[in-house]
N, CA, C and O of each residue as an XYZ file, in Angstrom:
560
protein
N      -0.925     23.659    138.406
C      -0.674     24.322    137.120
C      -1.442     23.554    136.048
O      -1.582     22.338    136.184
N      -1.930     24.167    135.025
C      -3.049     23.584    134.382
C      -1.856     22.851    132.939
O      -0.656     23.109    133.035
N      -2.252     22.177    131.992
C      -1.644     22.021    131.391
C      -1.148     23.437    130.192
O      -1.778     24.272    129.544
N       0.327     23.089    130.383
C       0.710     24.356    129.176
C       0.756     24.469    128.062
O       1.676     23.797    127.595
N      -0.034     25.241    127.024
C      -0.289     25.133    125.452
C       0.618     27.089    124.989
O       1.416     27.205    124.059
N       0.315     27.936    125.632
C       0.552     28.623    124.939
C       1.944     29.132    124.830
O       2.758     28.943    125.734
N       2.301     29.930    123.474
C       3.598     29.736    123.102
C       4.899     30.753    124.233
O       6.075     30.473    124.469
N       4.131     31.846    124.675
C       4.538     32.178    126.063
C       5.155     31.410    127.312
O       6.123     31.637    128.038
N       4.322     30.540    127.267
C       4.714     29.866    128.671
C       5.973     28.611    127.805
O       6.916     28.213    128.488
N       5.896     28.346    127.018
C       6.376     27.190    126.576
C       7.830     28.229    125.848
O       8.912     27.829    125.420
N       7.536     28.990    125.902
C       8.969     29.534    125.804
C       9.703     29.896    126.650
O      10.887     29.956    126.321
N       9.416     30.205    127.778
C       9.704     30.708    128.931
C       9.962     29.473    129.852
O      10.535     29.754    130.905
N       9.640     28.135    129.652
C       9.632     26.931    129.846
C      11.692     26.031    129.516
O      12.633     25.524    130.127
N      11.227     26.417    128.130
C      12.724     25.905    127.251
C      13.744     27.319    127.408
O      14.588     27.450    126.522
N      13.711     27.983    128.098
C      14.835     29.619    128.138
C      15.392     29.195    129.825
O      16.528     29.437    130.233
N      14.522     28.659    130.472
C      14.937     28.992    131.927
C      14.805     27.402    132.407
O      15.119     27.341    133.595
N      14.400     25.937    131.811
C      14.993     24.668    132.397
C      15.648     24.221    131.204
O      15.088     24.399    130.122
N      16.645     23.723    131.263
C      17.929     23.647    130.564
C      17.995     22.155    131.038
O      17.907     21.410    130.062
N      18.165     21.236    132.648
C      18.153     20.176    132.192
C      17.276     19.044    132.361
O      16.505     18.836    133.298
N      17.557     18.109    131.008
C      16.738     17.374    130.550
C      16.666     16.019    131.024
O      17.714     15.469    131.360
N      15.642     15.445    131.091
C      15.946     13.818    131.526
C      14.924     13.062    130.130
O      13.749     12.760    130.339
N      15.567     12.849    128.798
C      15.080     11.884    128.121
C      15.052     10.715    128.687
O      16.017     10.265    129.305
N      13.786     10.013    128.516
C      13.280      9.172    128.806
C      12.513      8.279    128.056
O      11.366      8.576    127.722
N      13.281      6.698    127.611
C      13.049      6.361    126.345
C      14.017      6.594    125.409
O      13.541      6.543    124.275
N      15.475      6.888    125.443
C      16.454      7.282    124.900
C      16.923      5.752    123.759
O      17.006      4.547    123.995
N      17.116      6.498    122.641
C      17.600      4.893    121.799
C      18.904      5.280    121.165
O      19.215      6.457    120.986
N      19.862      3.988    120.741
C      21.014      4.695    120.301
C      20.862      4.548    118.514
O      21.745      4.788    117.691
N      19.925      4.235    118.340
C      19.182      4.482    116.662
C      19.158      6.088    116.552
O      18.595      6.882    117.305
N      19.865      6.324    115.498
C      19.958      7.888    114.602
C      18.686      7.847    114.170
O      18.135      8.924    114.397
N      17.643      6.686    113.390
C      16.632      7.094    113.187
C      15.358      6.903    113.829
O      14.271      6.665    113.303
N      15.712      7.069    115.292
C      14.581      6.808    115.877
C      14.606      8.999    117.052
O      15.312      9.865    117.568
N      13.087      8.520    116.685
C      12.600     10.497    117.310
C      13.975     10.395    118.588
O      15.094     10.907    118.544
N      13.318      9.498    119.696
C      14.386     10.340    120.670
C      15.762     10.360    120.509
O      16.483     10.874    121.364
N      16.121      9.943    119.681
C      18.215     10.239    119.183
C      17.799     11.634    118.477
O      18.412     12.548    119.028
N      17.163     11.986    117.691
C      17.419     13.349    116.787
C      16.692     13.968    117.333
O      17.198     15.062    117.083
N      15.662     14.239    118.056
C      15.383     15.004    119.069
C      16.553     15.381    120.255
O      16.939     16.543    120.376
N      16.985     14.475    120.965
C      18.217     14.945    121.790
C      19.084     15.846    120.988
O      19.134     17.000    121.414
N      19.858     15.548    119.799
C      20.577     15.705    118.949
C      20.427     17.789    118.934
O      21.110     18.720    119.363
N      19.362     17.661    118.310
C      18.935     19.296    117.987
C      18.812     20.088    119.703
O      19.150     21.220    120.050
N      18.219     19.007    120.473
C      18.291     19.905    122.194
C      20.125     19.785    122.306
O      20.737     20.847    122.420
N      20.612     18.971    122.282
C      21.991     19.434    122.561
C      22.576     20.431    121.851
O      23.629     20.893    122.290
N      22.070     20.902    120.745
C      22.547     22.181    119.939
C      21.928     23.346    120.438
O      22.191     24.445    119.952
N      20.917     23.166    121.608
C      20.523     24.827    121.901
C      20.980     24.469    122.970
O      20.176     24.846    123.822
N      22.056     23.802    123.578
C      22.642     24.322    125.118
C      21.914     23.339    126.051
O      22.335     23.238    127.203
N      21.101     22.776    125.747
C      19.926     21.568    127.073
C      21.061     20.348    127.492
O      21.614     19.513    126.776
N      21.160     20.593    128.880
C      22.165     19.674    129.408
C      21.002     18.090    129.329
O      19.930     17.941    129.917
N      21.504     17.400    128.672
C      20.855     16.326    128.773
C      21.035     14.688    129.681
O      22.072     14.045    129.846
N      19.990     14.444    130.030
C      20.422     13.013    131.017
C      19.249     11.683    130.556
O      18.038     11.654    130.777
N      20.023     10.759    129.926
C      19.455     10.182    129.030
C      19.054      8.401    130.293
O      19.771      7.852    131.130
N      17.751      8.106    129.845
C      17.285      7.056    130.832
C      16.848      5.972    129.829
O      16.305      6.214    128.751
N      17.150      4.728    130.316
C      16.578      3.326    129.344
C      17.229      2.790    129.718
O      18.341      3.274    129.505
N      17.269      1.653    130.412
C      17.450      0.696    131.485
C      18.432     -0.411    130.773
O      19.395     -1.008    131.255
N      17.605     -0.509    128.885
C      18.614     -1.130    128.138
C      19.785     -0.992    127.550
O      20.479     -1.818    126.958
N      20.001      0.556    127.852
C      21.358      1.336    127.555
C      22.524      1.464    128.872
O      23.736      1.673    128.813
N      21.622      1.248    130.059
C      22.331      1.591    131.139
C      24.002      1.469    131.629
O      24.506      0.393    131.951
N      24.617      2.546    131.621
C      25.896      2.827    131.111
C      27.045      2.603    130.182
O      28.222      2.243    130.226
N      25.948      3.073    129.130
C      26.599      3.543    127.960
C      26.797      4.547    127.847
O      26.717      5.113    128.937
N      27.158      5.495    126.687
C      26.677      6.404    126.364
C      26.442      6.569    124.945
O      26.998      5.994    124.010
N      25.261      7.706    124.928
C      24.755      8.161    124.109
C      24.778      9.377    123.551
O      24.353     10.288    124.262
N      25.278      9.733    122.132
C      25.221     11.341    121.952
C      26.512     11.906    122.906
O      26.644     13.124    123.029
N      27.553     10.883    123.643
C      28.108     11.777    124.438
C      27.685     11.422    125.561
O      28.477     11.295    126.494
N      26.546     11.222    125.688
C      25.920     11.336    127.330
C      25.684     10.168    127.856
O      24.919      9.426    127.241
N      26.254      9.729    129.066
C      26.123      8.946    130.166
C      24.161      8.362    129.784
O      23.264      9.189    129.618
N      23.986      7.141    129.740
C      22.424      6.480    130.228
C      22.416      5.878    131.267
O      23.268      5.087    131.673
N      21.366      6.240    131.814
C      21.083      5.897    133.296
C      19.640      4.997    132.788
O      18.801      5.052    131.888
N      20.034      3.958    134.273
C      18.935      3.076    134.152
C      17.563      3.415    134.754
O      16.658      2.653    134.413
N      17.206      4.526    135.676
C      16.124      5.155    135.925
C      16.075      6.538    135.928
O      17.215      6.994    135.833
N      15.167      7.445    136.003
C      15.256      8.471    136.744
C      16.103      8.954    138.033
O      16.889      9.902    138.033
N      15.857      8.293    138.906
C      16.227      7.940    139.913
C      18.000      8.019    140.559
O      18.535      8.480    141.568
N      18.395      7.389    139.499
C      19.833      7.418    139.233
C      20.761      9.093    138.568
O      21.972      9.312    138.546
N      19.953      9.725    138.247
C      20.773     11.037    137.799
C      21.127     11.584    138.723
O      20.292     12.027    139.511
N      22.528     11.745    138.952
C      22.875     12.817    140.126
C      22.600     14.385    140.056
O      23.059     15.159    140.896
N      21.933     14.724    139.149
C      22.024     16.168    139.563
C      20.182     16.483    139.396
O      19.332     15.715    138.946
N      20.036     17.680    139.860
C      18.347     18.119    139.964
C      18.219     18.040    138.524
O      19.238     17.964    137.837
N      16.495     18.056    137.736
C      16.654     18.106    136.500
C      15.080     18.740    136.697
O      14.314     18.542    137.639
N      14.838     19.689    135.305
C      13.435     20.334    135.478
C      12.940     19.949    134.386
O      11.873     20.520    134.161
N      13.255     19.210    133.584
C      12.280     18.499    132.188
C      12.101     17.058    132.358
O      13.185     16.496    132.199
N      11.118     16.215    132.628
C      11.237     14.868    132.187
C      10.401     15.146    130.591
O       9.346     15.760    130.434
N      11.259     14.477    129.511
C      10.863     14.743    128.113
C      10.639     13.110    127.778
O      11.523     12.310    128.083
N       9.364     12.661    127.112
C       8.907     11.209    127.407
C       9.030     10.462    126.211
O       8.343     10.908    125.293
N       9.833      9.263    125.900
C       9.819      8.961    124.762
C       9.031      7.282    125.073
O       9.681      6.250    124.904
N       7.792      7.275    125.466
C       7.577      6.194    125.929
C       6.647      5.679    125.397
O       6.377      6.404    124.440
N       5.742      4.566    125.439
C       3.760      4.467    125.022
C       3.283      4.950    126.531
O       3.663      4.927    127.702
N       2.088      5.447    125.622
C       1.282      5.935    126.981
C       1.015      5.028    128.208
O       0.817      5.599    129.281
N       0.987      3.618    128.162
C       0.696      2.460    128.959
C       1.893      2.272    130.134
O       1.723      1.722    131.222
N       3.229      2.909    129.605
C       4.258      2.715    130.185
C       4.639      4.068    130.954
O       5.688      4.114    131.597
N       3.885      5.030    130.891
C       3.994      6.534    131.320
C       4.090      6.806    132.677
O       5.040      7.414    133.170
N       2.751      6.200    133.555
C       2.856      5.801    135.047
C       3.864      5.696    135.850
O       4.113      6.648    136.589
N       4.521      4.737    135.881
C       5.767      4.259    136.668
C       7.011      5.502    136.153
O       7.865      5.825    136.978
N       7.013      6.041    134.961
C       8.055      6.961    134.581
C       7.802      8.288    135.681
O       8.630      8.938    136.320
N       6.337      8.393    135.614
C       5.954      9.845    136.651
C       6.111      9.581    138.001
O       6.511     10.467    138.757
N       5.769      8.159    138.501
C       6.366      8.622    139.678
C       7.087      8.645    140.184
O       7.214      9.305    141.216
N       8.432      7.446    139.346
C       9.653      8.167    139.421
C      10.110     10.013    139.627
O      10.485     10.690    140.584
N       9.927     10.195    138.671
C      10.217     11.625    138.145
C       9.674     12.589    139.461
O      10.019     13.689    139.892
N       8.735     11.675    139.828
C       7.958     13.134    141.602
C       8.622     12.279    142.540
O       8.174     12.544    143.655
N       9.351     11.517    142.589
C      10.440     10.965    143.788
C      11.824     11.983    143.854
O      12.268     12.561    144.847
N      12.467     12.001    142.130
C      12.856     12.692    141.745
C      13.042     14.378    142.133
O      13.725     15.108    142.851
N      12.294     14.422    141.455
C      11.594     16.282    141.540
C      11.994     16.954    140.118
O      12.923     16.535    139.429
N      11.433     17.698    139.884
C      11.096     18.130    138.239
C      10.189     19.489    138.384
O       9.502     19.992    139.274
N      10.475     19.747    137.323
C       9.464     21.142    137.288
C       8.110     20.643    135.883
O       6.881     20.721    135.903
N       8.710     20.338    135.223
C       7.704     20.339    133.471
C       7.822     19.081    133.440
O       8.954     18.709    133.749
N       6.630     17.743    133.024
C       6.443     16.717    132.560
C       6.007     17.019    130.683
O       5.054     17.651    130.227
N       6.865     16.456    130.115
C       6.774     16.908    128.520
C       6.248     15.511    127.650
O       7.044     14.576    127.558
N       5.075     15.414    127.106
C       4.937     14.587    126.298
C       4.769     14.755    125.388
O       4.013     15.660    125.033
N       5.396     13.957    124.547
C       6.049     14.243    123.005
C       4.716     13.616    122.181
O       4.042     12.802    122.813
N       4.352     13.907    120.977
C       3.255     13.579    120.815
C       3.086     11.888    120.481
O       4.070     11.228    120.146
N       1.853     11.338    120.601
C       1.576      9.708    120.676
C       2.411      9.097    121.920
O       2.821      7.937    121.914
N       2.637     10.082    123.082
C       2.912      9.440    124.305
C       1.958      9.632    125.458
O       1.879      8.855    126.409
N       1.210     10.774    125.295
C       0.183     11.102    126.302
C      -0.413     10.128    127.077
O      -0.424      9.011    126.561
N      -0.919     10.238    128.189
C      -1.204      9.077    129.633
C      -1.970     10.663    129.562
O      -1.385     11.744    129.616
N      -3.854     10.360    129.389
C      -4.477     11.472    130.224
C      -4.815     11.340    132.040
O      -5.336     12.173    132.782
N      -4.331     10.079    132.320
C      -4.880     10.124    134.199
C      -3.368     10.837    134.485
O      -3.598     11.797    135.221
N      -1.847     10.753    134.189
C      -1.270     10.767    134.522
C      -1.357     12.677    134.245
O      -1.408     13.414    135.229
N      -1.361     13.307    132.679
C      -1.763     14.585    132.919
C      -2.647     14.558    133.966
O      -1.990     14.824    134.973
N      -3.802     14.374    134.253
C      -4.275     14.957    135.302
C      -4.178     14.729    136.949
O      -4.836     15.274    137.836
N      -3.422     14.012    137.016
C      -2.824     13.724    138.486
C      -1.520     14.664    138.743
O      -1.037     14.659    139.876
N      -0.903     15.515    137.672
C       0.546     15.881    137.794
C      -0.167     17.283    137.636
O      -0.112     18.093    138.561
N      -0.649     17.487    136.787
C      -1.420     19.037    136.881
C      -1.890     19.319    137.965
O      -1.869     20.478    138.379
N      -2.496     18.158    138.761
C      -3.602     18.804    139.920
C      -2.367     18.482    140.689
O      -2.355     19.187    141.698
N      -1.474     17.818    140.635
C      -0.382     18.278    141.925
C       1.087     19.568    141.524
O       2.249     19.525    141.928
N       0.400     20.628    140.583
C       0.812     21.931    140.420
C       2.268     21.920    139.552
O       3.019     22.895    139.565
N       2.660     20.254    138.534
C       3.339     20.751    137.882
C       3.167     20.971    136.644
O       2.100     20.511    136.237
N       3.888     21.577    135.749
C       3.868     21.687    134.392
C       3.711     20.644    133.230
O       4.566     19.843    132.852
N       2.698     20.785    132.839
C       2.516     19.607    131.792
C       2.433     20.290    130.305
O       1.893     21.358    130.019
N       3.298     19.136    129.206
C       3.358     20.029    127.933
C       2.859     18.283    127.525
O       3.336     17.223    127.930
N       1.450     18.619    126.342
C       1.422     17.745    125.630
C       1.282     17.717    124.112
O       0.727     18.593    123.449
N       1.852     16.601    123.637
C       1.965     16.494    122.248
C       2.275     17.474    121.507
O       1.692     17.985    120.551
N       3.347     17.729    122.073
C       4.450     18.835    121.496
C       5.948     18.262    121.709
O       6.530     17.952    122.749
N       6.477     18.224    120.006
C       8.006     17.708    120.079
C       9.252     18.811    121.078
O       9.787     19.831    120.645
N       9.347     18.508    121.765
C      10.362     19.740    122.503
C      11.310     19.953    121.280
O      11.359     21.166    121.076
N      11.994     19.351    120.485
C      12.835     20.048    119.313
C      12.034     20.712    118.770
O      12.278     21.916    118.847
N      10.597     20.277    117.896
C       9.769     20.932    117.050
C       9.806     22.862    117.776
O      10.059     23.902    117.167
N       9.426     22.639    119.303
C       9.157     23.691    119.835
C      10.627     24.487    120.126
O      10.542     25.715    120.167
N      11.436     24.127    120.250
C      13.015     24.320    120.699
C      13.390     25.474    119.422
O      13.736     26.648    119.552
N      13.209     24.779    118.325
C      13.425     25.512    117.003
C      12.265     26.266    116.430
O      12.497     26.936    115.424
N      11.226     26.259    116.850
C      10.563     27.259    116.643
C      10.146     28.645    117.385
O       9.650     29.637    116.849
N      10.529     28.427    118.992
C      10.657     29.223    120.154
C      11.975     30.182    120.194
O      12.070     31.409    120.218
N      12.985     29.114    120.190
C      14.242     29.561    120.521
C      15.437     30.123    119.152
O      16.665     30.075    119.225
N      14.566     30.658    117.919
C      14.897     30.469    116.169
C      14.954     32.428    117.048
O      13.831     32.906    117.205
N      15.926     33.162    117.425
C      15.738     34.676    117.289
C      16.642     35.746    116.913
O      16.240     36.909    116.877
């Protein structure tokens, strides 16, 4: 699957995978991935929050897990709150895992890692806020 830009697919993306695996989760209100979760938990996105330095707490409500790895249930979003340098080891978690959409939020992008996950046929969204898109997709 090539990477996904248009507003079709990326809607049809956030309507039909619901859950989420933030990654990079902080318990700072003013940091992107807390108010990003924040607004996905208001359209219904079951969320499963990962950061190794939170690891069982919770956050927002929600249980943190110290890897990917650790979520008990299937999940079809990994949503990336990471630096691009640190992106690697998150993906191949996430294809141990299994996932449908790899989402990078913008100033997280890894381009070898887009193109190793595209050419192995999954969904890649880049530099697009999944809230930004959440509320502008899912606003009907």
């Amino acid at each position: 699957m090539p990477v996904v830009s248009s507003d079709q697919e990326i809607k049809k993306i956030l309507k039909t995978q619901k859950r989420v695996a933030v990654v990079g989760i902080s318990s700072d209100p003013s940091r992107p991935s807390y108010f990003v979760s924040e607004v996905l938990q208001r359209y219904g996105f079951k969320l499963y929050f990962v950061n190794p330095k939170y690891a069982g707490q919770e956050i927002l409500g929600e249980k943190v897990y110290r890897s990917i790895l650790d979520i008990p249930d299937e999940i079809d979003i990994v949503d990336i709150f990471r630096r691009p340098v640190d992106v690697p080891p998150v993906a191949e978690e996430a294809q141990k895992k299994g996932f449908k959409t790899f989402w990078f939020q913008p100033g997280t992008v890894n381009e070898d890692v887009v193109k190793e996950l595209s050419q192995k046929g999954y969904n890649v969204i880049t530099d697009k806020c999944m809230k930004v898109e959440a509320v502008r997709l899912l606003e009907e």
